[in-house]
C-alpha positions in Angstrom: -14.4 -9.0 -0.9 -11.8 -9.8 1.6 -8.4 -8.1 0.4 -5.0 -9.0 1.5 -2.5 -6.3 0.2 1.0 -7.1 1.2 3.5 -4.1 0.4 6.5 -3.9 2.5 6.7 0.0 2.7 3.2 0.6 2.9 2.9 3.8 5.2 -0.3 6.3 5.7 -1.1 10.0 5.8 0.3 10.1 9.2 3.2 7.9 8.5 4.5 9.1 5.2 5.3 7.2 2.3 4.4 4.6 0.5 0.9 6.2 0.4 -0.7 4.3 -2.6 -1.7 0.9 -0.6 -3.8 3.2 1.8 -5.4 5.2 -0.5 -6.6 3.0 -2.3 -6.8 0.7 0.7 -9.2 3.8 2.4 -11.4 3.7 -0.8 -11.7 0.1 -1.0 -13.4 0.0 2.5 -16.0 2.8 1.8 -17.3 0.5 -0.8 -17.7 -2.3 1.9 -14.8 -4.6 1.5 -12.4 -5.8 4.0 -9.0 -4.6 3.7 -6.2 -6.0 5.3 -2.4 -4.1 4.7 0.6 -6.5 5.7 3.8 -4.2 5.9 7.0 -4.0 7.4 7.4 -2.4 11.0 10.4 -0.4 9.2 10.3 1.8 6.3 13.1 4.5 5.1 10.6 5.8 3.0 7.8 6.6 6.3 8.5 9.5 8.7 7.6 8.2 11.4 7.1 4.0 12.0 4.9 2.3 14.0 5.8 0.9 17.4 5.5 -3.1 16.8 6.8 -5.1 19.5 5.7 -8.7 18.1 4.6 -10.2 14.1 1.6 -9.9 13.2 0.8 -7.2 15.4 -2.7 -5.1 14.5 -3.9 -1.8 13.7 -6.9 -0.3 12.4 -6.3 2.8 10.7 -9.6 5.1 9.5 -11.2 1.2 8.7 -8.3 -0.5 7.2 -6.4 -3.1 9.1 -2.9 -3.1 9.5 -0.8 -6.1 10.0 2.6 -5.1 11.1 5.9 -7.6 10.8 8.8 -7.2 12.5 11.5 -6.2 10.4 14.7 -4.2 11.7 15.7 -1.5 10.4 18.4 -0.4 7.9 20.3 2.4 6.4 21.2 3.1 3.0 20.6 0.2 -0.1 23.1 -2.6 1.6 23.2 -6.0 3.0 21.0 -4.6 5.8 18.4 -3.2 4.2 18.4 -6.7 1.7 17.8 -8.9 4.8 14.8 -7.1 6.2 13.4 -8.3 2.7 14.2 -11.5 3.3 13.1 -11.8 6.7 9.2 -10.1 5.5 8.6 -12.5 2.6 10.2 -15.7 5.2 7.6 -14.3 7.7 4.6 -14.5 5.2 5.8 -17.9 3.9 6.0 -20.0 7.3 2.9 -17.9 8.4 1.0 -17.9 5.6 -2.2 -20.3 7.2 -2.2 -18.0 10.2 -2.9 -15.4 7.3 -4.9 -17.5 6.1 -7.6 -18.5 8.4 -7.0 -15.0 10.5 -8.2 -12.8 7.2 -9.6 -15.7 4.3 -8.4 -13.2 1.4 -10.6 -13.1 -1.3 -7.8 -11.2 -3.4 -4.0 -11.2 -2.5 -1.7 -8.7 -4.1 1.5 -8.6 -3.7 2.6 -4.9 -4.2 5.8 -4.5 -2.7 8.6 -3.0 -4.5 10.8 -6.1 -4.9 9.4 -9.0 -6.7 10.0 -12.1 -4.6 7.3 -11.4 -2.3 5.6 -12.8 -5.0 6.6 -16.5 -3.6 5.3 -15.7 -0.7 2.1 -14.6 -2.0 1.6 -17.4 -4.3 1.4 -19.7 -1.4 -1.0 -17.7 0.7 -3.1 -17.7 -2.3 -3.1 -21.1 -3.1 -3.9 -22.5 1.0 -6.8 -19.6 0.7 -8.2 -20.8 -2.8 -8.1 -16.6 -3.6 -6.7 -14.8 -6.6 -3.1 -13.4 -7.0 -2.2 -10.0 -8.7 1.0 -8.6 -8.8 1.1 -4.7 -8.8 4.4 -3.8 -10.1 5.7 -0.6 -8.8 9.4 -0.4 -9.9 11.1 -2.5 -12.8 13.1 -5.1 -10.3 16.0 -6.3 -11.2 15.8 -3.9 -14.0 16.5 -0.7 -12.8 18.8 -2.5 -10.1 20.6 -3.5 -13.4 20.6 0.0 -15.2 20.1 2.1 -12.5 22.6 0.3 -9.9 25.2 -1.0 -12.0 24.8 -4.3 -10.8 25.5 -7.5 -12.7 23.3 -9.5 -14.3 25.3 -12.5 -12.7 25.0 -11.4 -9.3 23.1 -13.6 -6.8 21.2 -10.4 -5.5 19.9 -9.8 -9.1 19.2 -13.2 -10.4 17.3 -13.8 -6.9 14.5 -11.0 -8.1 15.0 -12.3 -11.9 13.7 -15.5 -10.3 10.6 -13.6 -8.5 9.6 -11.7 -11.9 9.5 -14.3 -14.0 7.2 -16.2 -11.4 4.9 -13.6 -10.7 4.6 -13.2 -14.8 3.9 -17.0 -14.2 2.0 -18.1 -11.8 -0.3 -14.3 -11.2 -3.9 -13.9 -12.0 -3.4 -10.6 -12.8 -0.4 -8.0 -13.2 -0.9 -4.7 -12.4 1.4 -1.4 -13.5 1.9 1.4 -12.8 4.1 1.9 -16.0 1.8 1.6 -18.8 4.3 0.6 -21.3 5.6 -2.4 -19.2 3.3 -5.1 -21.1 5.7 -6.5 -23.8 8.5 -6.7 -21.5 6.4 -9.0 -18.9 4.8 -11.5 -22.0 8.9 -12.2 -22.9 9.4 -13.0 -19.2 6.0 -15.6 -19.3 2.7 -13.2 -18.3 -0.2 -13.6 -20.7 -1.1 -10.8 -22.5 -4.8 -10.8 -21.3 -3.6 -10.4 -17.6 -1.8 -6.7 -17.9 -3.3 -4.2 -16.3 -2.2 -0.7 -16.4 -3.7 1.8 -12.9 -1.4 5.0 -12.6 -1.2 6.9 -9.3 -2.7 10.5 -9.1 -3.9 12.8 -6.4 -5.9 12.5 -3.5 -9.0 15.7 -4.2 -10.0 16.0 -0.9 -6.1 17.2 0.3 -7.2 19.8 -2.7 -9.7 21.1 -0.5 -8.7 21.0 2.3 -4.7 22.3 2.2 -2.8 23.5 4.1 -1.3 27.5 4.5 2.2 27.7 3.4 5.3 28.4 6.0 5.7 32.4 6.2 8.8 32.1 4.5 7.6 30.8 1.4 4.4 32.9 1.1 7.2 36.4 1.9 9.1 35.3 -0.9 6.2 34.3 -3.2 4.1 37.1 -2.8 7.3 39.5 -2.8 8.2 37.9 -6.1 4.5 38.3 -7.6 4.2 42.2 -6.3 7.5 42.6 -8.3 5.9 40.9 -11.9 7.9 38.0 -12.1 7.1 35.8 -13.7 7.6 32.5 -11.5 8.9 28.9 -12.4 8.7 26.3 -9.3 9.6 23.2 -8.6 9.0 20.7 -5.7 10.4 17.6 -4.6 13.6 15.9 -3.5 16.4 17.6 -5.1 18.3 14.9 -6.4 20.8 14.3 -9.8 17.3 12.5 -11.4 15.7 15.4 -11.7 18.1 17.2 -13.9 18.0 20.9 -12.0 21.3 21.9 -12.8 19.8 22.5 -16.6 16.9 24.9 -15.2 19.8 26.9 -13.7 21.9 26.5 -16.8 18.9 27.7 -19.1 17.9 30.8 -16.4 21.8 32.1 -16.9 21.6 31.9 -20.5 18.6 33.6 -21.0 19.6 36.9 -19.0 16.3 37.9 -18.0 14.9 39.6 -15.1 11.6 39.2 -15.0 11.7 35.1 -15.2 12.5 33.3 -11.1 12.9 30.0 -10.5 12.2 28.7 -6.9 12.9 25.2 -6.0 11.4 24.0 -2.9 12.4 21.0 -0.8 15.6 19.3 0.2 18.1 16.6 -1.0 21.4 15.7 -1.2 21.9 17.8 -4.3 20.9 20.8 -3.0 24.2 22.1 -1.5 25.9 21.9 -4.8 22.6 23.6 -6.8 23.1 26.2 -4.7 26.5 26.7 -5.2 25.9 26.0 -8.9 23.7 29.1 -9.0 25.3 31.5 -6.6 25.5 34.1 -9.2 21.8 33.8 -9.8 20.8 35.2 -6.2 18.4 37.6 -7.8 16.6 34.7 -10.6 17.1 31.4 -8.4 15.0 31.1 -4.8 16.1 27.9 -2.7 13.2 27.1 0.1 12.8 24.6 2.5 10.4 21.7 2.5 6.9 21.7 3.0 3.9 19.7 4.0 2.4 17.8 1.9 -0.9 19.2 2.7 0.5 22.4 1.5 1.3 21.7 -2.2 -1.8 22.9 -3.3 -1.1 26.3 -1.9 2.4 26.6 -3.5 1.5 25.7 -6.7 -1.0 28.4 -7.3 1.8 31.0 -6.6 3.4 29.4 -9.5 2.8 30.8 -13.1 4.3 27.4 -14.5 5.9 24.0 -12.9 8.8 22.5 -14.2 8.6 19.0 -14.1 12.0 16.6 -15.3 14.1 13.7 -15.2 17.2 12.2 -16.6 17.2 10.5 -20.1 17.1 6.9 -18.9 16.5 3.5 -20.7 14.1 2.9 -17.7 11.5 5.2 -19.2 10.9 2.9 -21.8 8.4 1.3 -20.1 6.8 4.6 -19.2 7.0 6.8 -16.4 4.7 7.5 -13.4 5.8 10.9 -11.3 3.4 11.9 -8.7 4.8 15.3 -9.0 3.5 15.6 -12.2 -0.3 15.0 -11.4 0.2 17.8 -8.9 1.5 19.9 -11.0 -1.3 19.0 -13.6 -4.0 19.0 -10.6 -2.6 22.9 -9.7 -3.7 24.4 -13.0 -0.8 25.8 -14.0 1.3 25.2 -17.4 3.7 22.5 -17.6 8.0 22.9 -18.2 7.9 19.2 -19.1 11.9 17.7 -19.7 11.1 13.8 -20.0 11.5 11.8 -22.5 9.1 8.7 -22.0 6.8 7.0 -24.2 3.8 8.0 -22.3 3.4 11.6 -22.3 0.5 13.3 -20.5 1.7 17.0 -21.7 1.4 16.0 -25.3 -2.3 14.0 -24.6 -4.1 16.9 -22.9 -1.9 19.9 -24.0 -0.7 20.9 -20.7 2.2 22.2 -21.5 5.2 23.1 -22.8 7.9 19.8 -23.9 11.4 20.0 -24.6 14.1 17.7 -24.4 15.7 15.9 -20.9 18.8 17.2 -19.9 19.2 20.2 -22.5 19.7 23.8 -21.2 19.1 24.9 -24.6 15.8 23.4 -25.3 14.5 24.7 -21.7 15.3 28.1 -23.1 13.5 27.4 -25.6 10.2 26.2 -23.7 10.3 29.3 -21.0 10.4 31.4 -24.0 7.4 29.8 -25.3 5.6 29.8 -21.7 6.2 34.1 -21.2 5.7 34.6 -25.0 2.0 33.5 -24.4 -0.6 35.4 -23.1 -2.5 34.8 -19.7 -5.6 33.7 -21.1 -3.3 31.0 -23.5 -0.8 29.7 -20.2 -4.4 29.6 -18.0 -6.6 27.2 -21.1 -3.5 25.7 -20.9 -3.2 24.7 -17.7 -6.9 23.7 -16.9 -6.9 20.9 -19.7 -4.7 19.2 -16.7 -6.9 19.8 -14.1 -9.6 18.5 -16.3 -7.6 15.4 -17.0 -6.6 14.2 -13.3 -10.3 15.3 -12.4 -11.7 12.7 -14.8 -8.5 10.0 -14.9 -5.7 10.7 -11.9 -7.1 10.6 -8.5 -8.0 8.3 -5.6 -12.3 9.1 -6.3 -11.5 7.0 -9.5 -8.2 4.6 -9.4 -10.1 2.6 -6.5 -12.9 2.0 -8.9 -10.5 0.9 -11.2 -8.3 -1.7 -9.6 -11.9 -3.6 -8.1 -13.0 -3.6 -11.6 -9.9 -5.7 -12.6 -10.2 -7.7 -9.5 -13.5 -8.4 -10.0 -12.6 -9.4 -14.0 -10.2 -11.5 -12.0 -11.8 -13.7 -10.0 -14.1 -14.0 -13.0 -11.5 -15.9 -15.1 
């Protein structure tokens, strides 16, 4: 097949983030098809961007084909970063026959975060006779809605109202990440034999080969270890969504000196964690970032992961962390504090549950987790493994997406 996959913020191993598009993008040209990724010359979400000096401009990366547009770039969630948006999808549209007759796309999908690329993508698909699916990532306007705070009246919102409802329309297929999403896009006009539900997960070969950890981390780590503590980590962005400040209310309440918690990464909550558990110097580690490539290597100094998120309407539709299939991939047990209707913990008994935002609960679940033995915490922790082996990762999704594209173009 010739694939066109347009996402915006579509970055690569080298780049940073959005890495989904080329993983899958990677996978898909192993098996012989074409791949063509049309993204945005400016991403907040990449480390570093390419250098694009004109539309359109190309790039092979390990196979797949890059096609970059000129964007601008932007700071923050304002006006600025709303008109690059507009300028990528009114790119597409007035070039969509160059697109056309330069890559004759099989398959489009439009997989960018916001929906209206989808009008963009229509037409591409229609001048190329090829099949459209939508790959939802985030619930837009949705979460702009209950997330944001924005009005369901304002232009900015109604604007990606319009796009949902006509990819739910007018696509051959609607892929999600949320698995719980379905009912909500029939009311808004899909057909219920077009959902699609393909998770993200975890890349096995970056499981191989990792990464050593920074000295720092592996001193306290291994300092913490020779001392029989027993270790609760977390990594990510340390942000208000993750609800941290209840781990640190749940490790002063239980008094105990053989449990540590050590979060590692960076945000704009971390000043005010830190200050929050001041008093905790000897129980509460802070670290610094680290490579990607090296998660595998800090989770198996972990003896459990704690995995949460605020208690949002949003989950509803289901919930999709990639911190959580590397936590599952590690091995270790699960602290898992979400409340969402799909639930890995509870299907593969990986870990420990208790309740979003509750100090009290978490006490409960590290009690739980040291009250086991190491034979119980280690079963416990391979029926995750197990479970992104045979369902979460980039040797499998692939397979799954070009199954539903090939039921696609069937129809």
């Amino acid at each position: 097949m010739n694939i066109l996959l347009v996402n915006h913020y579509a970055g690569s191993v080298d780049m940073g983030m959005e890495f989904r598009p080329y993983y899958l993008a990677r996978e898909w040209v192993k098996m012989g098809h074409n791949v063509t990724i049309v993204a945005g010359d400016f991403s907040h979400l990449r480390k570093n961007n390419p250098e694009v000096t004109r539309d359109f401009q190309e790039q092979n990366i390990e196979g797949i084909e890059y096609c970059w547009v000129k964007t601008g770039a932007y700071h923050g969630n304002g006006a600025a970063r709303a008109l690059t948006m507009f300028r990528f999808v009114g790119k597409l549209w007035f070039n969509a026959q160059y697109l056309v007759d330069r890559y004759k796309p099989d398959i489009v999908i439009a997989s960018s975060t916001y929906p209206i690329d989808t009008f963009a993508c229509q037409r591409i698909a229609r001048l190329a006779h090829a099949k459209l699916i939508h790959e939802v990532h985030d619930m837009w306007p949705a979460t702009l809605i209950e997330v944001g705070g924005m009005s369901r009246k304002h232009p900015f919102v109604q604007l990606m109202q319009w796009g949902e409802n006509s990819f739910c329309r007018n696509s051959d297929g609607v892929v999600s990440l949320l698995p719980c999403a379905k009912e909500y896009f029939v009311e808004h006009g899909m057909e219920k034999n077009k959902f699609f539900h393909v998770p993200n997960g975890i890349v096995l070969s970056e499981w191989v080969d990792a990464e050593p950890l920074p000295n720092e981390h592996a001193k306290l780590l291994n300092y913490l270890h020779n001392n029989h503590q027993f270790v609760i980590g977390f990594f990510g962005s340390h942000t208000k969504s993750y609800c941290l400040e209840h781990l640190i209310e749940a490790i002063r309440k239980l008094q105990d000196d053989s449990i540590s918690v050590v979060f590692v990464g960076d945000g704009i909550y971390k000043k005010q964690l830190m200050k929050m558990a001041s008093d905790l110097n000897n129980s509460i580690y802070f670290l610094p970032p680290i490579s990607k490539k090296s998660i595998p290597i800090l989770t198996k100094m972990f003896d459990a992961i704690y995995v949460g998120a605020v208690d949002n309407t949003m989950f509803s539709f289901g919930i999709c962390m990639n911190k959580l299939f590397d936590a599952m991939m590690s091995g270790k047990p699960i602290l898992y504090a979400v409340n969402a209707p799909n639930n890995y913990i509870k299907d593969y008994s990986c870990g420990i549950n208790v309740k979003p935002e509750n100090a009290e609960d978490l006490m409960r679940g590290i009690k739980e987790l040291i009250h086991m033995t190491d034979g119980e915490r280690h079963d416990m922790g391979q029926r995750g493994h197990e479970a992104v082996l045979k369902y979460f990762n980039y040797d499998v999704l692939p397979l799954k997406f070009i199954d539903i594209m090939n039921q696609v173009l069937e129809r």
